[in-house]
N, C-alpha and C positions, 0 to 999 in steps of 0.2 A: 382420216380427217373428216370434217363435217364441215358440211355445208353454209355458207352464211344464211342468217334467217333473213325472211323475203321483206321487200317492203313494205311500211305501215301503207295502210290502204286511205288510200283520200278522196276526195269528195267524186259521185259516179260520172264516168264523161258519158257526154252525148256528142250527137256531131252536129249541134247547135252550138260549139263554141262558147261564147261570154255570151250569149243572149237572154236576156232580162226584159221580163214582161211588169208593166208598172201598175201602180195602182188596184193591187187585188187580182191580177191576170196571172193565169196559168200559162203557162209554156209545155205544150204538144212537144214533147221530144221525140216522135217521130216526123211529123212534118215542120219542126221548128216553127210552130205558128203560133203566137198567144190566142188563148180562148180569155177574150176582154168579160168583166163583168158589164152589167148596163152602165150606158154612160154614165158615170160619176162626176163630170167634168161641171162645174158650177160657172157662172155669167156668162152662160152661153158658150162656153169653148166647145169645142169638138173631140171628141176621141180618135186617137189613132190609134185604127185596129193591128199596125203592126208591130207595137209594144206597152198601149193599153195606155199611152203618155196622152197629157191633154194638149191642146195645139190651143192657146191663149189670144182672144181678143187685144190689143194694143197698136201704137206705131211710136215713132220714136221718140213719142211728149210725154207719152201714159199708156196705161192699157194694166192689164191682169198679167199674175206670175204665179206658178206655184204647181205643185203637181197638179191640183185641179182648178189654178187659176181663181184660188182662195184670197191672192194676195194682188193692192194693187202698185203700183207704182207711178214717177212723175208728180206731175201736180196738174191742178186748172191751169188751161190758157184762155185766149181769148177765139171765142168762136170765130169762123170763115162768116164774114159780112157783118161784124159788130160794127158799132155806129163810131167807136169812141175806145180803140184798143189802146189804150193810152193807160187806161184804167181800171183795164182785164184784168185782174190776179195778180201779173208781174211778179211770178214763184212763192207767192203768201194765202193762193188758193180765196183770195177776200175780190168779189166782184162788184165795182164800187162805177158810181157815176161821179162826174165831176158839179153836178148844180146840188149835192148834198144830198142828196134821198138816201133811202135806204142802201146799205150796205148787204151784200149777200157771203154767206163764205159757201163756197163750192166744194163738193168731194172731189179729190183727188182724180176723180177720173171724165169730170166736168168740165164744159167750157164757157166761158161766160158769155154772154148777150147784151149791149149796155149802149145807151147813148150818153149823152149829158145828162141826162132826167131820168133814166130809168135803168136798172140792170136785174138779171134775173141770171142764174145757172141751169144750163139746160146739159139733158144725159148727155153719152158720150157717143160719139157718130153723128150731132144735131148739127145742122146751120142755123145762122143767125139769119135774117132779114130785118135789116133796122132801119127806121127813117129819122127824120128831124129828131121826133120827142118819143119813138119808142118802139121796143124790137118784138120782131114775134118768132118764134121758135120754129125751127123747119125737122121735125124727126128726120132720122137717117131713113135707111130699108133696114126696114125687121129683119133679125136674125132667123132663117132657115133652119130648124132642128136637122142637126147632122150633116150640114152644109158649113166650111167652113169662112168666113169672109170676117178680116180683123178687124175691118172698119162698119159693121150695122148694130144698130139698133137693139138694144135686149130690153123689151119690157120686164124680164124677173131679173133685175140686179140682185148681187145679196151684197 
């Protein structure tokens, strides 16, 4: 009699199990470590060296998504200390005063600034300081190269 033929051979195991290194990262299948390329990670996110994934500025209004945090999400709201939130965005991203001035429309990942007389979109992490007739923009903290924090400041948006 003869033998049954052996199984087809399939994909080679290691004893890294399903581990997946992302974004152009090698997986060390002796130490199961991704060797990450340079950070790729765009609007400031951070890489994570333990599977080369980007770790996305945002909180629960807006912020960045995507493998490298290419894409964003949410809409404008109205900044912390706007004069006249009444009239912040209200999910149409349009940052508008109520005495008729200029109307602004915000990106997505902005917040508005606005009294009755005046409104402006400032980046994403700003406070507002606004008085009677007009707000002045308070930047977050700069974002840290390599440091992660979802709430600062990134002077290179893309």
């Amino acid at each position: 009699t003869s033998s049954p033929p052996p199984p087809p051979a399939g994909p080679p195991r290691h004893k890294c199990g399903d581990k997946v290194c992302r974004n152009g990262g090698v997986l060390d299948t002796k130490t199961c470590e991704c060797q990450c390329k340079a950070n790729t990670c765009l609007n400031c996110g951070v890489m994570d060296s333990s599977d080369c994934s980007c770790k996305c500025r945002g909180n629960g209004r807006q912020g960045w998504q995507g493998d490298r945090c290419e894409q964003t999400y949410g809409r404008c709201y109205p900044g912390e200390g706007s004069g006249n939130p009444g009239n912040s965005c209200n999910g149409n991203n349009h940052c508008r005063n109520s005495g008729g001035g200029t109307s602004h429309v915000c990106r997505d990942t902005e917040v508005c600034c606005n009294t009755s007389f005046k409104s402006q979109c400032a980046p994403y992490g700003s406070t507002c300081s606004c008085g009677a007739f007009s707000c002045s923009v308070r930047l977050g903290r700069v974002c840290f190269p390599g440091v992660f924090n979802p709430d600062c400041f990134c002077p290179h948006e893309h």
